[in-house]
Steps between C-alpha positions, in 0.01 A plus 500: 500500500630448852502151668196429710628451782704843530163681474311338731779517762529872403096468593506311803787727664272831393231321722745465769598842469170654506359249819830567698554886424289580822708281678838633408390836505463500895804327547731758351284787675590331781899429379502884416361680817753609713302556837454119476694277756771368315407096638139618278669603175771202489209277583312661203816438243516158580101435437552721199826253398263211600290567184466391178759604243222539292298711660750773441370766229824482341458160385261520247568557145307794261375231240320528143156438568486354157829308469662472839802640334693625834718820267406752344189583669319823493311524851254769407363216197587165684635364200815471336648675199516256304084375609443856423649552173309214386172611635549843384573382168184275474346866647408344843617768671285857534711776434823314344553599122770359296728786475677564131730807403 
């Protein structure tokens, strides 16, 4: 089980991310157009440098949704492979069969 604190961190910056998007979203349009006055789009990378770290997409971590475990996760099941070998073993999963040849 992952530390407390990582997860909710991992939480709050996924709010961030999600009120902000909007926000940053404009900003680059703005950085990438090339009709713009240049004065505009340099104006536009320093608001977008401005903001929070956290608020960048690229900061938040795929986590187990049962665990936390930040490796080995599986994104189309949320969980990790090890959360997932032990659900699918307890048959918690639909459509996972323990395999045997």
């Amino acid at each position: 089980m992952a530390k407390k604190s990582s997860i909710e961190k991992n939480n709050r910056r996924r709010k961030m991310v999600e009120r902000l998007a909007p926000k940053r979203e404009a900003l680059k349009a703005i950085i990438m157009n090339q009709d713009a006055p240049i004065e505009e789009r340099f104006r536009a990378q320093l608001q977008l440098s401005g903001m929070p770290r956290n608020s960048s997409k690229t900061r938040v971590r795929n986590r187990c949704e049962v665990t936390g475990r930040p490796r080995a996760y599986y994104r189309k099941l949320k969980m990790s492979r090890i959360a997932l070998r032990e659900l699918g073993n307890n048959g918690q999963v639909p459509g996972v069969v323990k395999s045997s040849w």
